[in-house]
C-alpha positions, -999 to 999 in steps of 0.1 A, spaced: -476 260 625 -509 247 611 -504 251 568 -524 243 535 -518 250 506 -540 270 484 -539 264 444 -556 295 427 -576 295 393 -555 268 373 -580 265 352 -580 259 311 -590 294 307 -558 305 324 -531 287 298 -549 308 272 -541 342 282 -513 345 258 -480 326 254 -460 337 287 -492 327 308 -491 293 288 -450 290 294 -451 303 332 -478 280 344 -471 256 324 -438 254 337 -454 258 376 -475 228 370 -449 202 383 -442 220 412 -477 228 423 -486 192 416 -453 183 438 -467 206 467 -505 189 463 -493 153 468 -467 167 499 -494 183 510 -517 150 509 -488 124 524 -490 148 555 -526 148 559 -523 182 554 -551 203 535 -553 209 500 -575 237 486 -582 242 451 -596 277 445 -619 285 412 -627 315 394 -664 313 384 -689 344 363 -717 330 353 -727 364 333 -696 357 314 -701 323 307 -673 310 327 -688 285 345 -695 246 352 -706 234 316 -676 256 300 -647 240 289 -621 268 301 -640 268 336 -623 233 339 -595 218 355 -570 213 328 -558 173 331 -525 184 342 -536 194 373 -536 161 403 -566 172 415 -580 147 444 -621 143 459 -606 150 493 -596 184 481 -617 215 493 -628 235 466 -638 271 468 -654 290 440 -646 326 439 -659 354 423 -632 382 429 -597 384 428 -594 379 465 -601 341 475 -611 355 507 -642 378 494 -673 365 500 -668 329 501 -658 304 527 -626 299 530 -618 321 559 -644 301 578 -630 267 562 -595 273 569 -606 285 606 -621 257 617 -591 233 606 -573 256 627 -552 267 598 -527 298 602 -505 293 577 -511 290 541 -488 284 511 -500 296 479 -495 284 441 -512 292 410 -519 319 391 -522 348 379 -497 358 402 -503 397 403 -540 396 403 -557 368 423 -523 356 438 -515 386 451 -549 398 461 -554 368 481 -519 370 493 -532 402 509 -562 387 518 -548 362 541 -529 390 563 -563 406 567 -575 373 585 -540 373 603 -527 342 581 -496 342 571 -489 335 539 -458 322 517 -455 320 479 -439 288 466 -413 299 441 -417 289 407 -455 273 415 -472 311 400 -477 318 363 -485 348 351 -489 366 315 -465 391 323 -426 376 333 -420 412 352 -448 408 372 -443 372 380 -407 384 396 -417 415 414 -446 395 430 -423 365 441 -393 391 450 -416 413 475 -432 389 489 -424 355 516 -416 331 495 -402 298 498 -388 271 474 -403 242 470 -377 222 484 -378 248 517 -413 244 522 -410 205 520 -386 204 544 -407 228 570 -433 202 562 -410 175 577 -405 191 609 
């Protein structure tokens, strides 16, 4: 198993949603920030994944476009701006994670039943596999979050460090 981790759109914008988005990723934060640095000690690779419209504003120069300070981001991060749901459509990440032979990847962010899911998806169309780290998704929608985490693979944190050990 080759993994990386994928953290999708945790962006200011995302907290604002309404107060269940703010509470669930919120409360994600530590664990996806636990899953970046494990992912860094094993010099394994980290990829920070963006929503971007520039018709809508949301884009470098606006404040919600940003990372909030919460998140550990780090320069040897890859970062992939998307402009779909799907992290997959239309941008490189297919091509990045390919050529650092990559064929696993654990996801975390948000919103778990849009851009989660959809690149959840999006990884078994380039025969990925991909696992959900419980607890690391927010979403605006508690119901969602569950059925997302319940139909899917998903691992604990704690699971998926130990994997990472072997």
């Amino acid at each position: 198993m080759k993994p990386a981790l994928l953290v999708i759109d945790v962006q200011k914008d995302s907290f604002k949603l309404n107060a269940t988005a703010e509470h669930t990723l919120g409360r994600a934060m530590g664990l996806i920030n636990l899953s970046m640095e494990t992912f860094r000690n094993r010099k394994l690779p980290v990829v920070i994944v963006r929503h971007i419209n520039e018709e809508q504003g949301f884009a470098p120069g606006n404040e919600d476009y940003e990372f909030p300070p919460s998140l550990a981001i780090d320069e040897s991060d890859i970062y992939i701006q998307k402009r779909y749901g799907n992290a997959f459509n239309k941008t490189s990440l297919a091509s990045t994670l390919k050529s650092l032979n990559v064929d696993t990847i654990f996801i975390t962010g948000f919103c778990a039943e849009i851009c989660v899911l959809s690149t959840y998806r999006g990884a078994e169309d380039e025969d990925l596999t991909p696992i959900l780290i419980r607890g690391a998704l927010g979403s605006g929608n508690l119901d969602n979050l569950a059925f997302v985490e319940s139909i899917h693979n998903t691992l604990t944190y704690d699971a998926t460090k130990a994997i990472l050990a072997k």
